[in-house]
PAKEKE-974774 format. One record per residue (C-alpha): residue number from 1; x, y, z; residue in one letter. Coordinates in Angstrom, 3 decimals, decimal comma, padded with zeros to 6 digits. Layout:
PAKEKE-974774
+-----+----------+----------+----------+------+
:  nr :        x :        y :        z : rest :
+-----+----------+----------+----------+------+
: NUM :        X :        Y :        Z :    A :
...
+-----+----------+----------+----------+------+
This chain:
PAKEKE-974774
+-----+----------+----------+----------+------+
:  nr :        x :        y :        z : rest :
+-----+----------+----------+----------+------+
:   1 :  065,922 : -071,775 : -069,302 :    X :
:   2 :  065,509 : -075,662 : -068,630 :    X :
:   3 :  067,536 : -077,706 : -066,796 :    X :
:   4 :  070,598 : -078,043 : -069,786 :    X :
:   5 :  070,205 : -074,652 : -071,153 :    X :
:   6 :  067,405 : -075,446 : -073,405 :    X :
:   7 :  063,718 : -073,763 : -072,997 :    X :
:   8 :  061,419 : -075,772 : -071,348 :    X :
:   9 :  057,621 : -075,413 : -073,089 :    X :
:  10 :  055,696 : -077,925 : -071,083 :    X :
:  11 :  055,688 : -079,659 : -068,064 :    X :
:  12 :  053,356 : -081,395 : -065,305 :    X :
:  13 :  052,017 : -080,062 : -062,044 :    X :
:  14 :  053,578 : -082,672 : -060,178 :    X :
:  15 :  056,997 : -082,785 : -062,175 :    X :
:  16 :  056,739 : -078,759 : -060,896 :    X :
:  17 :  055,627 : -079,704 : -057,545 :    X :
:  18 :  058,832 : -082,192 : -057,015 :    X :
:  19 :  061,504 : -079,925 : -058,868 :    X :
:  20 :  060,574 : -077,691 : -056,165 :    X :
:  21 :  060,829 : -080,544 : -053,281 :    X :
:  22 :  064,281 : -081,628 : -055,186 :    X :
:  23 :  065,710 : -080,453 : -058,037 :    X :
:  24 :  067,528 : -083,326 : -059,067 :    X :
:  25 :  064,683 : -085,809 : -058,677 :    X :
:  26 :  062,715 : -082,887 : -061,128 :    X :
:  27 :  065,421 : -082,896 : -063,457 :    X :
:  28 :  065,150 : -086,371 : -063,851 :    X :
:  29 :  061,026 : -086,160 : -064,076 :    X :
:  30 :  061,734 : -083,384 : -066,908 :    X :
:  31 :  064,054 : -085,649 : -069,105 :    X :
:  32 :  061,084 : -088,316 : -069,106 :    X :
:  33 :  063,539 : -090,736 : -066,545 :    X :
:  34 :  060,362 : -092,956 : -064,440 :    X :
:  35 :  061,344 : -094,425 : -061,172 :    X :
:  36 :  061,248 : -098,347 : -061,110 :    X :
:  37 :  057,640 : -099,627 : -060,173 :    X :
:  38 :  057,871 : -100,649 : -056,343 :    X :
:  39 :  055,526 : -102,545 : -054,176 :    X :
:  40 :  054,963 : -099,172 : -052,240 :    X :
:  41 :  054,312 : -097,170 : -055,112 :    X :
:  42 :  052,075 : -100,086 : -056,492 :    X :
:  43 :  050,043 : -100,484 : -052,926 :    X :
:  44 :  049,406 : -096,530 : -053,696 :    X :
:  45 :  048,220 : -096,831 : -057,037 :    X :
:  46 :  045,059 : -099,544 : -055,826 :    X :
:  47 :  044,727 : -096,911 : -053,466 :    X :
:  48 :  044,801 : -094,224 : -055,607 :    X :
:  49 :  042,409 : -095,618 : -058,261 :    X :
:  50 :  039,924 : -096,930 : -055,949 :    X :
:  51 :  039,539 : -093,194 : -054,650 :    X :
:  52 :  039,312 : -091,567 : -057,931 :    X :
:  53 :  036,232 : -094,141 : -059,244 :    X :
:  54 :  034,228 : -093,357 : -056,036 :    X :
:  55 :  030,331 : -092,182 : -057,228 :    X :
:  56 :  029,684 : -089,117 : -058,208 :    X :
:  57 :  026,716 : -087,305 : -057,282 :    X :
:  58 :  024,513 : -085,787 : -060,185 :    X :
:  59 :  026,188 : -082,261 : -059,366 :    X :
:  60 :  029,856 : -083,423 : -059,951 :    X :
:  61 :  028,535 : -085,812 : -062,704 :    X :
:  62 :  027,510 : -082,444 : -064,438 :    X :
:  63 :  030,516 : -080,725 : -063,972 :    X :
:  64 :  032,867 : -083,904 : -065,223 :    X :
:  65 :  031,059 : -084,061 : -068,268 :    X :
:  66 :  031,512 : -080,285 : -068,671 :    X :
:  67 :  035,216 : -080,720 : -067,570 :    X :
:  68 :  035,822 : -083,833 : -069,930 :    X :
:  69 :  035,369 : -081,394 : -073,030 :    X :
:  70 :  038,455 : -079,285 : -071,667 :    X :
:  71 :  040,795 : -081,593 : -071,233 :    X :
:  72 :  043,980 : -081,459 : -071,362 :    X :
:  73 :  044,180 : -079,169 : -068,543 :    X :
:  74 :  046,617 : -076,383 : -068,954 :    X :
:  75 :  047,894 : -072,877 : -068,468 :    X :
:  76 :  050,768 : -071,197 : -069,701 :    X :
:  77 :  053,319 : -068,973 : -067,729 :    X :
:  78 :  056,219 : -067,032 : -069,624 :    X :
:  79 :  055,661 : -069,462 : -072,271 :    X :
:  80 :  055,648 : -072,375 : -070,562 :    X :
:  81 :  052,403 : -074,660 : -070,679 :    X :
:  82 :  051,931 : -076,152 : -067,359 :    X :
:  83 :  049,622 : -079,270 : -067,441 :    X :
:  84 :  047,655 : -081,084 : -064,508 :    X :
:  85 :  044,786 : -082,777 : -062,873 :    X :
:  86 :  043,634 : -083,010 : -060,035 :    X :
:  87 :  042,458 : -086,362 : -058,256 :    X :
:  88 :  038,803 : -085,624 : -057,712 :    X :
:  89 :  036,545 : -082,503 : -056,776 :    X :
:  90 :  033,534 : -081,548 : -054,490 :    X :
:  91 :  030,999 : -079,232 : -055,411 :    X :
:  92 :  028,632 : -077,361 : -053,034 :    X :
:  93 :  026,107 : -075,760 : -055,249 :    X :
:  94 :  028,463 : -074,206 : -057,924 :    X :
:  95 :  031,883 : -073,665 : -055,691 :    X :
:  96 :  034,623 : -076,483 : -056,661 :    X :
:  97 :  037,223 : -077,923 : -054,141 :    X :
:  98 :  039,712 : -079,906 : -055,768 :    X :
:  99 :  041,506 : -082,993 : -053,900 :    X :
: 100 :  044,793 : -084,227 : -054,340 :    X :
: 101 :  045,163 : -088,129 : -052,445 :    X :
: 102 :  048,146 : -089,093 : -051,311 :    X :
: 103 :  049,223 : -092,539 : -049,281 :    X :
: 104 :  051,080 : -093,837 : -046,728 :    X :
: 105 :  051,909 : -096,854 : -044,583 :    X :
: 106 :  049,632 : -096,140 : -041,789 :    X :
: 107 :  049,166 : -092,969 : -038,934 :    X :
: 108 :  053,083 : -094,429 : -037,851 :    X :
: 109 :  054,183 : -093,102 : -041,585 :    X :
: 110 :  052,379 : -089,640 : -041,141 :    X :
: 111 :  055,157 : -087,525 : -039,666 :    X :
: 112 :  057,367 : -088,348 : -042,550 :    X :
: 113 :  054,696 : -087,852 : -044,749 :    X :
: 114 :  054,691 : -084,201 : -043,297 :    X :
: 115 :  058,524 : -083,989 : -042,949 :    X :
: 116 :  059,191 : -084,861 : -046,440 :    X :
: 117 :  056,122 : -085,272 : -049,120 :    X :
: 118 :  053,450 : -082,548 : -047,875 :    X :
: 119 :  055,555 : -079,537 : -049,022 :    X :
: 120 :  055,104 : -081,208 : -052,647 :    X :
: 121 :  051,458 : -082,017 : -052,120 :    X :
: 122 :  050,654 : -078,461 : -051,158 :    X :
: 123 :  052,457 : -077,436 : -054,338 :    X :
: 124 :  050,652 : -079,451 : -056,435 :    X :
: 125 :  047,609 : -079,163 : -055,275 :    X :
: 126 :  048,078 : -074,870 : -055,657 :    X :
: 127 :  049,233 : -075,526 : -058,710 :    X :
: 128 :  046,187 : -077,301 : -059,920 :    X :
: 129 :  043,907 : -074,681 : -058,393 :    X :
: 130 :  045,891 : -072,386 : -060,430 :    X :
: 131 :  045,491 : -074,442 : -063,641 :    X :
: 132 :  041,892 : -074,807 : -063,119 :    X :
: 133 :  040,431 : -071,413 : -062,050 :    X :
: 134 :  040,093 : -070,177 : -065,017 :    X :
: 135 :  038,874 : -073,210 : -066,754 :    X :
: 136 :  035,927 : -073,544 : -064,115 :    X :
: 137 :  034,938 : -069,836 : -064,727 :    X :
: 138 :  034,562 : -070,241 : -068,093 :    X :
: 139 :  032,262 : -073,171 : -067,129 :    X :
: 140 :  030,274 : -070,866 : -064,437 :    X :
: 141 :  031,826 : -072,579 : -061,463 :    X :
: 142 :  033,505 : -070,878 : -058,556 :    X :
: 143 :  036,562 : -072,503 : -057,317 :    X :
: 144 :  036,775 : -072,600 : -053,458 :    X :
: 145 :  039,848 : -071,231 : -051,873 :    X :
: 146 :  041,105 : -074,000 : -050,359 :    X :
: 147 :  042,138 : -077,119 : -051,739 :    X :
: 148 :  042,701 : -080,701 : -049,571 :    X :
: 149 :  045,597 : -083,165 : -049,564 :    X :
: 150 :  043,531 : -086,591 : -048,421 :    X :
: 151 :  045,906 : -088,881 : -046,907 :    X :
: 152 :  045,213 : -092,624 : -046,597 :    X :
: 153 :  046,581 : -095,562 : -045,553 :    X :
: 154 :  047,861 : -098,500 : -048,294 :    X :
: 155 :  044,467 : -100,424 : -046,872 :    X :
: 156 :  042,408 : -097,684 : -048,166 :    X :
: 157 :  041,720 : -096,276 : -044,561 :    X :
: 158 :  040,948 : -092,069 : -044,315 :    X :
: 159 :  044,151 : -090,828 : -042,056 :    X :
: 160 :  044,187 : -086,702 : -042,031 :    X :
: 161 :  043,083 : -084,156 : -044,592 :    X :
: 162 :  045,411 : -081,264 : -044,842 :    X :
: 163 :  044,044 : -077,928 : -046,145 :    X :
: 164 :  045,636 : -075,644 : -048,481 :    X :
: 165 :  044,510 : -071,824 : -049,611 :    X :
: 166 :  045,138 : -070,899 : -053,377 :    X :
: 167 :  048,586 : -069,091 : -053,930 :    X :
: 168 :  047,446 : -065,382 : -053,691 :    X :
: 169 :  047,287 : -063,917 : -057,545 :    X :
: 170 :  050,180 : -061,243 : -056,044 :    X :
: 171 :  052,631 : -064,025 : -055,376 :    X :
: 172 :  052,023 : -066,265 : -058,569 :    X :
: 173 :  054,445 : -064,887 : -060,842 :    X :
: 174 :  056,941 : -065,253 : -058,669 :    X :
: 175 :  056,071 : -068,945 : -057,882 :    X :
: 176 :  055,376 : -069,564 : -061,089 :    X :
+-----+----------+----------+----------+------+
């Protein structure tokens, strides 16, 4: 059931990630409720999109182009579609790493960062490896078992990369 008794038939990998972190703040994500545009979240966004446009190299260029005609990304779990995208990929040879970014104040901000906001990067980003295995086998891509939370700084400086292995297929129903 959703949060108000209804059936919930779609949501994000992030909205999934922070119902998990807090329920209330999910809740709120669910019902379509945005937080008010800050200069911290704004600082992250320049961040953000200066990451994602970084060149690709002709390997990743082919697989974008392959991944552009499946879009929207999306499984479905007891009848719930589950949507999400990741940040940006590497590819060695055919074997896909997917990257979640994330940002901060500087290295003084990264043990909150840990305390409070890496539990829901972790989730998201094993929720997008979820969402995307199959997709990338379908494309004949490999996805590597481990996925990476990037963490920089709000002046676009590289801080720590956290790693993060793909939920094991035993354990997914019962995350999902």
């Amino acid at each position: 059931m959703g949060f108000f008794g209804e059936k919930m038939q779609e949501t994000k990998a992030h909205v999934l990630a922070r119902y998990w972190y807090c329920a209330e703040e999910g809740k709120l994500l669910f019902q379509g409720v945005k937080g008010q545009s800050t200069e911290t979240k704004e600082k992250g966004s320049i961040v953000h999109n200066w990451l994602g446009d970084r060149p690709k190299n002709k390997t990743e260029q082919k697989l974008l182009a392959l991944l552009e005609r499946e879009k929207p990304f999306c499984r479905e779990i007891h009848g719930i579609k589950i949507f999400g995208s990741p940040d940006d990929f590497r590819v060695n040879k055919k074997t896909v790493a997917l990257e979640e970014f994330k940002s901060v104040h500087g290295f003084s901000s990264l043990s909150w960062f840990e305390r409070f906001e890496l539990c829901c990067a972790s989730c998201q980003i094993k929720v997008y490896m979820w969402i995307l295995e199959p997709i990338l086998q379908k494309l004949g891509y490999k996805l590597s078992s481990e996925g990476h939370v990037l963490v920089y700084s709000y002046n676009g400086r590289f801080l720590k990369k956290y790693r993060f292995t793909m939920i094991e297929r035993k354990w997914r129903m019962n995350f999902l």
